[in-house]
N, CA, C and O atoms as a MOPAC input file, in Angstrom:
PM7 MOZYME 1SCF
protein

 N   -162.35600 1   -28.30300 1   -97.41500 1
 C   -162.17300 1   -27.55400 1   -98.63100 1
 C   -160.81700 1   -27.86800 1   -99.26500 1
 O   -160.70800 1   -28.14800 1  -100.45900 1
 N   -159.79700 1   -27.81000 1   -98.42000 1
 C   -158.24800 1   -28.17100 1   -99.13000 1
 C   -158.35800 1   -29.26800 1   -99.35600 1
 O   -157.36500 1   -29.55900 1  -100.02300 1
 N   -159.22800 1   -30.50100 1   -99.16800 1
 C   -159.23100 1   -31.91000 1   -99.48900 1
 C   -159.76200 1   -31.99200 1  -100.89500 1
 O   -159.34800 1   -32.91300 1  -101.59900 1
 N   -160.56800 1   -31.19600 1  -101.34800 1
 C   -161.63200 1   -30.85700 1  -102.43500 1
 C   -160.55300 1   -30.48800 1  -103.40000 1
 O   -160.31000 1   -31.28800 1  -104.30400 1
 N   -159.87000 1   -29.36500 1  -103.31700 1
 C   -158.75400 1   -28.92000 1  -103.68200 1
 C   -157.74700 1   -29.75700 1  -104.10800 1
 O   -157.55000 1   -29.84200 1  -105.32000 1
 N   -157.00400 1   -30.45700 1  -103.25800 1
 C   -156.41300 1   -31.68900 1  -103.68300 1
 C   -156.58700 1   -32.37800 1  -104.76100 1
 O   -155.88500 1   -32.48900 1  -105.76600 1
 N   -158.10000 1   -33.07100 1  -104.32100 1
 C   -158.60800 1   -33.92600 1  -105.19000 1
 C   -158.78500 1   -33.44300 1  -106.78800 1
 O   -158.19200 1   -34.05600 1  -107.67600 1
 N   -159.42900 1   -32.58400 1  -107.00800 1
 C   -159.39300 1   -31.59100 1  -108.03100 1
 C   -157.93600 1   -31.38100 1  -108.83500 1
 O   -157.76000 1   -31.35700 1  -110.05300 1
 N   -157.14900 1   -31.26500 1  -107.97800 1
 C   -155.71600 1   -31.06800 1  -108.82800 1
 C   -155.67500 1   -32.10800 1  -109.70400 1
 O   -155.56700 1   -32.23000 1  -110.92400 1
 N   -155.86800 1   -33.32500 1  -108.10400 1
 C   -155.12000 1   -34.48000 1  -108.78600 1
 C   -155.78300 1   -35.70600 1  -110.03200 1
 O   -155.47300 1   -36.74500 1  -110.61600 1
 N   -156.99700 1   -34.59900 1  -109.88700 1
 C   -157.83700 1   -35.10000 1  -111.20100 1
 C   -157.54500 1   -34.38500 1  -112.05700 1
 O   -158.18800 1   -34.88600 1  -112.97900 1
 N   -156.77700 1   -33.12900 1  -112.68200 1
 C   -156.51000 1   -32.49700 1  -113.22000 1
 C   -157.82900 1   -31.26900 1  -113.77200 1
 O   -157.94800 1   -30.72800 1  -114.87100 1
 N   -158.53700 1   -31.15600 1  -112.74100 1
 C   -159.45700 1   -29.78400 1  -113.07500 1
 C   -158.80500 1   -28.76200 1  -112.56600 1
 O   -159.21400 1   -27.76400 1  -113.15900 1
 N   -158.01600 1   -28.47300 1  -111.79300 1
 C   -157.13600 1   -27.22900 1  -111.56600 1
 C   -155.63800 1   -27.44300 1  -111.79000 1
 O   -155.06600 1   -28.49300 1  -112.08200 1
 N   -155.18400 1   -26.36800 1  -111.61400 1
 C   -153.54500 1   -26.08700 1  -111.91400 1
 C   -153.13300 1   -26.38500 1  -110.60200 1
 O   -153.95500 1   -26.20400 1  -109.70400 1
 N   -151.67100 1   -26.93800 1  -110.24100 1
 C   -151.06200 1   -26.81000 1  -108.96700 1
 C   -150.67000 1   -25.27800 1  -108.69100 1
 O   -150.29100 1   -25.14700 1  -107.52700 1
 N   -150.65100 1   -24.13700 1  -109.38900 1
 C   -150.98900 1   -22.91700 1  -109.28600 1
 C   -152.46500 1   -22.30400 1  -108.64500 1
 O   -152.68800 1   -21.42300 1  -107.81500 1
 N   -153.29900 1   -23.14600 1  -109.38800 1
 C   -154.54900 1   -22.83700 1  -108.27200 1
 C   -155.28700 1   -23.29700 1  -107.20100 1
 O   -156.29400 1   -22.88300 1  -106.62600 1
 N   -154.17700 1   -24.74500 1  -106.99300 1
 C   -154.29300 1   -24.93000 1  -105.81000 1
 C   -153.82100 1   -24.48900 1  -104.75300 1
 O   -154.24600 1   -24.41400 1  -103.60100 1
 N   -152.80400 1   -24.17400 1  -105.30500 1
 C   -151.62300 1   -23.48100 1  -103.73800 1
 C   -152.57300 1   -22.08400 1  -103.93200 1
 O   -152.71900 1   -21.81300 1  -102.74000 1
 N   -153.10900 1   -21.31500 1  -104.46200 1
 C   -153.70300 1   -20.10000 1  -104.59600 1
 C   -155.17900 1   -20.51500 1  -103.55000 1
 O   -155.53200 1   -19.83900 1  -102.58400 1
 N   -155.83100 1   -21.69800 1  -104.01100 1
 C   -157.10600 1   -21.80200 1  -103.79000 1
 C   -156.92100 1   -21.98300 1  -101.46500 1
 O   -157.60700 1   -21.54500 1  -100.54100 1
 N   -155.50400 1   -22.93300 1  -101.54100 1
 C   -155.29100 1   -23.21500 1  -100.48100 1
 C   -155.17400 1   -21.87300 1   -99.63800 1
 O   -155.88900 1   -21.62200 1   -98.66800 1
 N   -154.24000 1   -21.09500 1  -100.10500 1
 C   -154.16100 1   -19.76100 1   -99.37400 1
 C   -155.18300 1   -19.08500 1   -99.35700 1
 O   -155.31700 1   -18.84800 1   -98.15700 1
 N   -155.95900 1   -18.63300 1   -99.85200 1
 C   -157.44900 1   -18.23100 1   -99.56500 1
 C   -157.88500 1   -19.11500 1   -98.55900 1
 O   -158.42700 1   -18.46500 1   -97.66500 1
 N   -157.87600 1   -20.22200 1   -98.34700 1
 C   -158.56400 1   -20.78900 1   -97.57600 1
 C   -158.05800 1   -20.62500 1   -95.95900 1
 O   -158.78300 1   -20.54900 1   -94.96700 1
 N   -156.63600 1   -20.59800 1   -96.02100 1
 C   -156.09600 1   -20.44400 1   -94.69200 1
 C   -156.17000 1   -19.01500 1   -94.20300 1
 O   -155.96200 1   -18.69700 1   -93.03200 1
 N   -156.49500 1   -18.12900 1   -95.22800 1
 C   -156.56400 1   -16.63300 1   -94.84700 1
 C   -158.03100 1   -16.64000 1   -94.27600 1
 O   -158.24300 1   -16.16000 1   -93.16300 1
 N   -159.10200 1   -17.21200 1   -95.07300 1
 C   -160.59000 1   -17.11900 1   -94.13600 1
 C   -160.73200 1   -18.12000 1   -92.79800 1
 O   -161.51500 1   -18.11600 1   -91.84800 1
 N   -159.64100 1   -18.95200 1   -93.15900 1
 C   -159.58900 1   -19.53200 1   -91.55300 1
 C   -158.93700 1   -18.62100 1   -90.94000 1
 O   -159.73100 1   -18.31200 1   -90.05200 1
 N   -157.81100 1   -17.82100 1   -90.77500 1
 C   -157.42700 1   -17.09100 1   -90.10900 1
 C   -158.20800 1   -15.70900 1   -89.59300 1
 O   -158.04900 1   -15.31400 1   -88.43800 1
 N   -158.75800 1   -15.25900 1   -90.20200 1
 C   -159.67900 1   -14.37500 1   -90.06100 1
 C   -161.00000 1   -14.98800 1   -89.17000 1
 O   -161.41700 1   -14.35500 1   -88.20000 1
 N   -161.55400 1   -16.14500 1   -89.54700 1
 C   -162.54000 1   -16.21400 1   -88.77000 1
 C   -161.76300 1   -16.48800 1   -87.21200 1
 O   -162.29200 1   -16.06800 1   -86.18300 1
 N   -160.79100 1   -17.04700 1   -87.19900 1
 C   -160.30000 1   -17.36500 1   -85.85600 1
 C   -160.16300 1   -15.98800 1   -85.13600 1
 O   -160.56300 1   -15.87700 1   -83.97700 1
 N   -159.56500 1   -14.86200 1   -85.84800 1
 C   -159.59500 1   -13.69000 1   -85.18800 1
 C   -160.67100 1   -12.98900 1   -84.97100 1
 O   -160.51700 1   -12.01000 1   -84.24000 1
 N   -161.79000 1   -13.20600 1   -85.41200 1
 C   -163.34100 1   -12.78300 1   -84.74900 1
 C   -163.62500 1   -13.29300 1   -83.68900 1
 O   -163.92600 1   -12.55500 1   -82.75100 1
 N   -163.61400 1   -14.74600 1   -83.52300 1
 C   -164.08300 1   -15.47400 1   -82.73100 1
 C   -162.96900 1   -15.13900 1   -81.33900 1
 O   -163.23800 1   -15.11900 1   -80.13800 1
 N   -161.88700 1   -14.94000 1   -81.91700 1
 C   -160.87700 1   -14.36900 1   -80.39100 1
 C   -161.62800 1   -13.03700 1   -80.01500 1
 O   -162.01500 1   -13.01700 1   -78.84700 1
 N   -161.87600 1   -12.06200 1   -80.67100 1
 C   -162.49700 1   -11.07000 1   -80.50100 1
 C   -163.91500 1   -11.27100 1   -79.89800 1
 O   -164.32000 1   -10.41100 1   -79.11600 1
 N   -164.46600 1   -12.01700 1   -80.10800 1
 C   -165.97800 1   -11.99300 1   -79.66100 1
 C   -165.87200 1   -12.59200 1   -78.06800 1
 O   -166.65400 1   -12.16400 1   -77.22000 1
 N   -164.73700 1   -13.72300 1   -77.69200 1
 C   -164.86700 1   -13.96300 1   -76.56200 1
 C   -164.07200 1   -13.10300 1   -75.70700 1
 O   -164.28400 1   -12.89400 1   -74.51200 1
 N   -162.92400 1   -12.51100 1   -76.58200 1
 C   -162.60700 1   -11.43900 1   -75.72900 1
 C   -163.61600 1   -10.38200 1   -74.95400 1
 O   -163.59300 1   -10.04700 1   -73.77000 1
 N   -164.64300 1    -9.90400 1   -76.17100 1
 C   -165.56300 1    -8.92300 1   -75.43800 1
 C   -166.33600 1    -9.48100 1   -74.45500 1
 O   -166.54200 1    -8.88800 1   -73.39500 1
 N   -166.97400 1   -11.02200 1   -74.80700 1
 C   -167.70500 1   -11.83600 1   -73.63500 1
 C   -167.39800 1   -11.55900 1   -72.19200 1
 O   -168.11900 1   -11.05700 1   -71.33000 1
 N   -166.17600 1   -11.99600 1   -72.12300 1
 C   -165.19600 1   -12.13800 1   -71.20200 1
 C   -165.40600 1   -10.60000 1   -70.25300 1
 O   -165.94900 1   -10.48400 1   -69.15500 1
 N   -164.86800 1    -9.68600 1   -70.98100 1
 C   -164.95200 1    -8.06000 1   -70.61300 1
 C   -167.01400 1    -8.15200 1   -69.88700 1
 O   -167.48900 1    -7.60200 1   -68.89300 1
 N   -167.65600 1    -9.01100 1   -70.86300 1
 C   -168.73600 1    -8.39700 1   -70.18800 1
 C   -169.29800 1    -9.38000 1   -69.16500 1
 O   -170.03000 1    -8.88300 1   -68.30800 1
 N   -169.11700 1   -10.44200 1   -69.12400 1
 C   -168.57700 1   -10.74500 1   -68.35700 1
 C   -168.19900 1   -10.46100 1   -66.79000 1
 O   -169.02200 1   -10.51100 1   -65.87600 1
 N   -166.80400 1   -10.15200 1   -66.64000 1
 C   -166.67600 1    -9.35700 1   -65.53700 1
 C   -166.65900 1    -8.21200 1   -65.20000 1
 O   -165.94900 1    -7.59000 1   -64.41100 1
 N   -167.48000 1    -7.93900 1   -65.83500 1
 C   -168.15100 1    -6.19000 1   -65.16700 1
 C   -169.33200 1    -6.50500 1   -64.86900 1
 O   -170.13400 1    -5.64200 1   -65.22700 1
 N   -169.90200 1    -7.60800 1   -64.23000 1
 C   -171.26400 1    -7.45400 1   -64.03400 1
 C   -170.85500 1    -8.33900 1   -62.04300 1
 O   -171.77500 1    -8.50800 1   -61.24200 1

C-alpha cells in the first residue's frame, strides 16, 4: 500500500500531505492488526495450557 502511495505522489495524483497522511493510516492499521494477532495468541497460549 505505501508503495502505491509513493507511486501516486510521484505521479502527482496526491499531495506529499496525503501521502505522509495516507502512510500513517496505514502504519496505524498495521499496528492495530499486530495487536490482535498478539492478543489472539496470547489467549491460544492461555488455552492452551490449561488443558
Amino acid at each position: 500500500m505505501n508503495d502505491q502511495l509513493k507511486k501516486d505522489e510521484k505521479n502527482g495524483d496526491i499531495t506529499e500531505d496525503e501521502l505522509r497522511s495516507g502512510t500513517e493510516d496505514v502504519q496505524k492499521a498495521t499496528d492495530n492488526s499486530i495487536k490482535e494477532i498478539d492478543q489472539m495468541i496470547a489467549d491460544k497460549e492461555k488455552d492452551i495450557m490449561s488443558v
